[in-house]
DRENGU-264542 format. One record per atom (N, C-alpha, C, O): x negated, y, z negated. Coordinates in steps of 0.001 Angstrom, whole numbers, plus 500000, padded with zeros to 6 digits. Each point is the difference from the previous one (the first is absolute). Example, Ala and Ser with C-alpha at 12.3 -4.5 7.8 and 13.67 -1.06 7.14 Angstrom:
<rs>
486810494310492200 500890501190500000 499100501200500000 498964499981499335 501386501069501385 499180501190499940 500770501090499270 499491501108499831 
</rs>
This chain:
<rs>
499163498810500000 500837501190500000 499120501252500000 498770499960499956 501732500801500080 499230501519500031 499270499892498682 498790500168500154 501538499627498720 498745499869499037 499099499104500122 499216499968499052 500544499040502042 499180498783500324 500098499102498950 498924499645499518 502332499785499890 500219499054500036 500501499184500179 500950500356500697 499137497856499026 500318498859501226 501305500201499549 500089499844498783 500948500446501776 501741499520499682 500241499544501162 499517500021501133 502075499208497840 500608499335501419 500692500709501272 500851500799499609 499084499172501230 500614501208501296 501430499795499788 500725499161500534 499675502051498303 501683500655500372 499958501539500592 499563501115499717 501070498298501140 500502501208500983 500181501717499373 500820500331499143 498457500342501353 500643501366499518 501398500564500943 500422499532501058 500032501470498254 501329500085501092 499585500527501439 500691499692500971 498408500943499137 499720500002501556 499590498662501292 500043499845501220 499546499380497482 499655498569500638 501187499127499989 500041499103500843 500886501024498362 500923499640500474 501435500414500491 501101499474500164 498286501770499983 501271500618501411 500060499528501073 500931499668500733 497385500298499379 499392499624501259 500577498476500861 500482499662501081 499023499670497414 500409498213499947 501532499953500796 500208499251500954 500647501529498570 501575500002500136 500036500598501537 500855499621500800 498331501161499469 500515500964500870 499252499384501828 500547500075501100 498078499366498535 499519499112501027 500433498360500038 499374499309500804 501426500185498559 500420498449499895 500754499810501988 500738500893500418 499046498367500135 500934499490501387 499418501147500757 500557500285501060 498307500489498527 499705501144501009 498588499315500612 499167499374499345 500793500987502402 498570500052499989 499449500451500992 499390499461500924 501012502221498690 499568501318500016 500257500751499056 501085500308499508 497566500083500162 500714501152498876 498400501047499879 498856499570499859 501499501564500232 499112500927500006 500432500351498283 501128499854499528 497507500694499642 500357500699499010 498871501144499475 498782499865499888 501947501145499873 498945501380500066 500280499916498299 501052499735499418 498033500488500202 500094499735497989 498579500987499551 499190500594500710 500932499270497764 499270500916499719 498585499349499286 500026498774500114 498982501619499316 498858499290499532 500425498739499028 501177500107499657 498076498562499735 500438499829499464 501051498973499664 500167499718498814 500153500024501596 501782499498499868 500205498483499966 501059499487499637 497915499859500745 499740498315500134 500637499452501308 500505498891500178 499368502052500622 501323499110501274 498659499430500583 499955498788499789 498978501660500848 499020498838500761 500161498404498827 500207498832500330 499595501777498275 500042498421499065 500842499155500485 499798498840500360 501866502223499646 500971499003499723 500421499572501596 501131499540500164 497795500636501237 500264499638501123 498691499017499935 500101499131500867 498898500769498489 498944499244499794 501068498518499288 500295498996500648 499998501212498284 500264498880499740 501300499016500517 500165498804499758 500524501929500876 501224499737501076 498898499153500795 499987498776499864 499175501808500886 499406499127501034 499208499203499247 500182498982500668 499034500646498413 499697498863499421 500683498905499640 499600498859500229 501524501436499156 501171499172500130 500182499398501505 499908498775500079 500271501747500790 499696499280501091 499189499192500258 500291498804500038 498462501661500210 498937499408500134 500007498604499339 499437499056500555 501088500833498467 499315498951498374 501211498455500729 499928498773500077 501052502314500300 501457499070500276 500383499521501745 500427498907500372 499334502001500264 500598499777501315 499049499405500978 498842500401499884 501407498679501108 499103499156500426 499593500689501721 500882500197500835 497685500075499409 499741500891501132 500278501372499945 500182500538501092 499895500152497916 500219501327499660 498322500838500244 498879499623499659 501470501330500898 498738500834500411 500786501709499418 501044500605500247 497653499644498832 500568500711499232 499046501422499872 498898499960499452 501563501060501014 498873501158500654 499982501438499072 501050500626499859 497677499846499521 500164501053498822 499022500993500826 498981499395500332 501038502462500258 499316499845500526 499831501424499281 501177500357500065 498171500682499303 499788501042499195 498589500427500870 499090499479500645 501417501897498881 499117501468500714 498764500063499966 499380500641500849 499911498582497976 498734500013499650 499023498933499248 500464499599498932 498525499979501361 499346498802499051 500328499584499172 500504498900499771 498974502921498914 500053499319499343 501234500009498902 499895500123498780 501475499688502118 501396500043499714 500260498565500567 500472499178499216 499322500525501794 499841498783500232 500141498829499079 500889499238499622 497310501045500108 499769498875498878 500844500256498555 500232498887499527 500248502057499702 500630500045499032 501449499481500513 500694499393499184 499662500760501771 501542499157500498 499366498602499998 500307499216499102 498730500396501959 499634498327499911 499615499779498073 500262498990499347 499374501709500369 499428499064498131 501481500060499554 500633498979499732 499951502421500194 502075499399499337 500470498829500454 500350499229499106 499796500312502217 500452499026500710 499496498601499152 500754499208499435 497977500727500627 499587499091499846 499776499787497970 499870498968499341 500173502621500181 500610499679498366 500744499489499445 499802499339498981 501875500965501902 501223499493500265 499757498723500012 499915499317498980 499941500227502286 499917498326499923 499524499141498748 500662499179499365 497539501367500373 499001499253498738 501253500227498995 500313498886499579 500456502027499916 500563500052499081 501169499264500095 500519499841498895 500218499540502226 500516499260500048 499707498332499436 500542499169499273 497973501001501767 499590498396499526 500009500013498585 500946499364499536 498360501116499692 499949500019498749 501227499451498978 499932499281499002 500941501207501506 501238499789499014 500868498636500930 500824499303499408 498925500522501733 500846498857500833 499876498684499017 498966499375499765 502413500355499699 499388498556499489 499850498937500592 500943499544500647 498185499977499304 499585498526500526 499063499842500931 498955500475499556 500853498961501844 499140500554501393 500521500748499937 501013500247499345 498135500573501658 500000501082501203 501007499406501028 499888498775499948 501307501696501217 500216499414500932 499515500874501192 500562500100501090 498359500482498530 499261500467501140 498710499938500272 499704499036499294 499345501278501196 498500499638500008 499745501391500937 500645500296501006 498227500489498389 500366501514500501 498268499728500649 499357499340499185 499777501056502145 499075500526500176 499562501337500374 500607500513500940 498323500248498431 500039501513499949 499063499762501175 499009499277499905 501374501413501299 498524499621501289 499135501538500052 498943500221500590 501556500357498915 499237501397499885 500913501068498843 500989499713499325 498315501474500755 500862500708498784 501126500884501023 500282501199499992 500009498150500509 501307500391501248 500658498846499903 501043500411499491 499073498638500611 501015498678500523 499970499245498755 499088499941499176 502421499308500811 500130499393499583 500617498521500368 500933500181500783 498887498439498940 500627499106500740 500309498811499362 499159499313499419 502395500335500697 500891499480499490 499577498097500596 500901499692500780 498637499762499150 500220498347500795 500998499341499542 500334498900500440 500292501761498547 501602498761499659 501087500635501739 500766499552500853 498648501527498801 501138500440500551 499710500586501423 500880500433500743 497638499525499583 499540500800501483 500387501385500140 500461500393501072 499359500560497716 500499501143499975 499064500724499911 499143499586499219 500579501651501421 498581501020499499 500881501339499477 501024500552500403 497945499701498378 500076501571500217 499100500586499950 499035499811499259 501186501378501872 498578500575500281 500326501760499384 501025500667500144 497718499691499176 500322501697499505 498590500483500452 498952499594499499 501167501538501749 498953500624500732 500157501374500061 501070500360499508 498065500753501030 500391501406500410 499747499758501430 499370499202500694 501632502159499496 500494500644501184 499049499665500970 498857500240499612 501236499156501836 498965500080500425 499307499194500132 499698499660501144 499663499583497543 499073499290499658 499906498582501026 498868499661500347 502304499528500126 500648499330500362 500837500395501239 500488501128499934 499754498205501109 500740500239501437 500530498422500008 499406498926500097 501730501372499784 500941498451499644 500487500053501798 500358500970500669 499492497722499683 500445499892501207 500677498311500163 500060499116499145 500410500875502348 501295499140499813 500086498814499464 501033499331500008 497294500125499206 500511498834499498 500256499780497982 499945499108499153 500390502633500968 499903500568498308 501131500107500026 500363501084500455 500761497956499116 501257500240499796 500267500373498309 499885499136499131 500394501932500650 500602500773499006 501452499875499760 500850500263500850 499461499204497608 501269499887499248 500697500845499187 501191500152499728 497441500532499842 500039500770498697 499368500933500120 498852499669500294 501302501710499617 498799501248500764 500422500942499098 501066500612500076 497634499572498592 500683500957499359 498588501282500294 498784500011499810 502068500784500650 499093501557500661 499880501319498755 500746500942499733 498203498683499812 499304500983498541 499621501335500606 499236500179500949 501606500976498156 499489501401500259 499818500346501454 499037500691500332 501684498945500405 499925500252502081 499657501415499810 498966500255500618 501566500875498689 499818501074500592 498547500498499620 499664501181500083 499736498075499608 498298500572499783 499196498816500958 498775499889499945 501978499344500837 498850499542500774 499406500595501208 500572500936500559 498556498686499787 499862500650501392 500371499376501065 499938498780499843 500379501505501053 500570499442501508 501425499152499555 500236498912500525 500683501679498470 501085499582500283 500634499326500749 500554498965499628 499502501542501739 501212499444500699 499163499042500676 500700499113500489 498164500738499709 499348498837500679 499432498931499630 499605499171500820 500222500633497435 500157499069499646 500926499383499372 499865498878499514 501491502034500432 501194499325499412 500886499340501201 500971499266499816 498514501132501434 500341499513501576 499494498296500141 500740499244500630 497720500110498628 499541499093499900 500375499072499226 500041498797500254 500374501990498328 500899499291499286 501329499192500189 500331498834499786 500449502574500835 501499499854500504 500147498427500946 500766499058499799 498077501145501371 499837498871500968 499791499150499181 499932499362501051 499866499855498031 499439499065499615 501179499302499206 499929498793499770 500980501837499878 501038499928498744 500655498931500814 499805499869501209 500892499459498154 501217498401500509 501087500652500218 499953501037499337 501375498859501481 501200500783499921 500607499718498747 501138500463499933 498610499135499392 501010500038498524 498632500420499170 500080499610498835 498984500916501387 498963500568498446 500436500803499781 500662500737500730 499030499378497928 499973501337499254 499371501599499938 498777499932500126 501590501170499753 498679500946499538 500331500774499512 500871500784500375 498464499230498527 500347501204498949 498676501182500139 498883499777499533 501388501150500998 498998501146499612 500461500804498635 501098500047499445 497916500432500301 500131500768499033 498113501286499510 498787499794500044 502043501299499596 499004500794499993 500769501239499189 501189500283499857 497865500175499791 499738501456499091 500023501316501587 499584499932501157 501037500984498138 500186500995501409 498436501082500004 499529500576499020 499918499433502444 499052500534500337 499870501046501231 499364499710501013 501174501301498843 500000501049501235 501231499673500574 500893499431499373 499180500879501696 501394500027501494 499441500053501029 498914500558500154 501794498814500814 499592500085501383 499071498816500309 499049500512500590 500756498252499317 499077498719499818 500915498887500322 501213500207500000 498401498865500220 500811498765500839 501371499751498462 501204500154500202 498282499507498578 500737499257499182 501060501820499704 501130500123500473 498439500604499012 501142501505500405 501039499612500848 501164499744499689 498093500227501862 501582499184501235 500765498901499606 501193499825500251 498042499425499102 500846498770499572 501023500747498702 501206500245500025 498211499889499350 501184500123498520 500854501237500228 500881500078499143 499141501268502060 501173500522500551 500831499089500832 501231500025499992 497845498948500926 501142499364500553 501192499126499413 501123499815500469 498193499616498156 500678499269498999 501107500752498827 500837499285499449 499109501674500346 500056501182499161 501580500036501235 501096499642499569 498744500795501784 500881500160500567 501344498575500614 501025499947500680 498292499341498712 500552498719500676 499508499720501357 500571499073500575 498612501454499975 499851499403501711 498290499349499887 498979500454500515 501257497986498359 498898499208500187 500748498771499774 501214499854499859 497624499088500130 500618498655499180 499615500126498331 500595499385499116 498101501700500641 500049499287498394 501190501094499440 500443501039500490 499843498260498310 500657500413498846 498904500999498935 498896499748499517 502080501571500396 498593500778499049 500013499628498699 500565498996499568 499005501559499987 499859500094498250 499174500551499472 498810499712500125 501692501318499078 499584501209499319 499789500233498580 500902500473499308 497702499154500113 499916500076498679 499227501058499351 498771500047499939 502180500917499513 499145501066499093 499066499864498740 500361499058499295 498810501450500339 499170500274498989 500866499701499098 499840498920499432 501303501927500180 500373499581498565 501448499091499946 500952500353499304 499057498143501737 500558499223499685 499171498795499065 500418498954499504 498606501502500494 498824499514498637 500257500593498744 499671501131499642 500845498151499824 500128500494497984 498671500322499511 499891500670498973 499057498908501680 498535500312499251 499640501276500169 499327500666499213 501173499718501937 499296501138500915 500840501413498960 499633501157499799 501354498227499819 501084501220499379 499964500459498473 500138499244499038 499746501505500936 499765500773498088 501168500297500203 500610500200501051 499878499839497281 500954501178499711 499919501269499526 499072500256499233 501722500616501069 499813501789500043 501017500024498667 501192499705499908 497892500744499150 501259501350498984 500177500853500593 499197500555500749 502458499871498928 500403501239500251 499643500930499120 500431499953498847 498649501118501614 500277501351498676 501298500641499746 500819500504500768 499162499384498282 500878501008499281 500125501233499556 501029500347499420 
</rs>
């Protein structure tokens, strides 16, 4: 938790607006504020996959290194902390092939967490799960979310999500077009102080 220590993952209410509000969706853009646990609570959505669904290819792809790797170590905290408490075996057998991938052999499932760029997924990278970290600070927007897009299965998922950065930039066009209704994703809009942490209370003077 924000004081760094180990608890069990309950939802804050922004994480689970979210939960309620992306369920049967798969599109959903969300512009939110610092903070808030939604990469977590889309991290561990797709681990859950990963751990469970058989041939699942599962895609995390953030603005910068070394954001990257702090999304790949949660991912992979999530899980260890799973094993830990699972009673009995494991019904999975997990190999780490780099500090990017991860790979499932019960189940032939990967998940891979890379930056922008880093990676050019082409047609034999079929994507299930594509969760797109902070878009509006990457660079070349629209041309590597074009590589992505191609790669996706007609029924995958993608959740972007990002903190707001300037106007006028590929992910800007997207969230007016969504904002207006003339896209496929679904928006979602989370302020700063739908976080109870983020909020003090004010005396009134008298």
């Amino acid at each position: 938790n924000k004081d760094l220590k180990a608890v069990p993952f309950n939802l804050n209410p922004p994480q689970l607006r979210m939960l309620k509000e992306i369920d049967n969706s798969t599109r959903d853009i969300i512009l939110k504020a610092r903070k808030e646990g939604i990469s977590s609570l889309v991290l561990a959505i797709f681990a859950i996959d990963f751990l469970t669904v058989e041939n699942m290819r599962c895609v995390v792809i953030s603005h910068e290194d070394g954001a990257t790797q702090r999304l790949f170590a949660r991912a992979k905290y999530f899980i260890d902390s799973m094993a830990k408490t699972w009673p009995g075996e494991l019904p999975f057998h997990l190999t780490i092939s780099s500090t990017h991938e991860m790979y499932n052999k019960d189940k032939n499932s990967y998940f891979y967490i890379g930056t922008a760029g880093a990676r050019a997924f082409g047609r034999g990278d079929d994507i299930h799960n594509l969760h797109v970290s902070e878009l509006a600070f990457w660079q070349n927007q629209e041309y590597v979310m074009l590589g992505l897009a191609n790669s996706m299965t007609p029924s995958g998922r993608i959740i972007i999500e990002t903190t707001a950065n300037g106007y006028g930039d590929f992910f800007y066009d997207m969230w007016i077009k969504a904002r207006s209704g003339n896209s496929p994703y679904k928006k979602h809009f989370i302020p700063w102080f739908d976080d109870p942490t983020t909020v003090f209370p004010v005396e009134k003077n008298t």
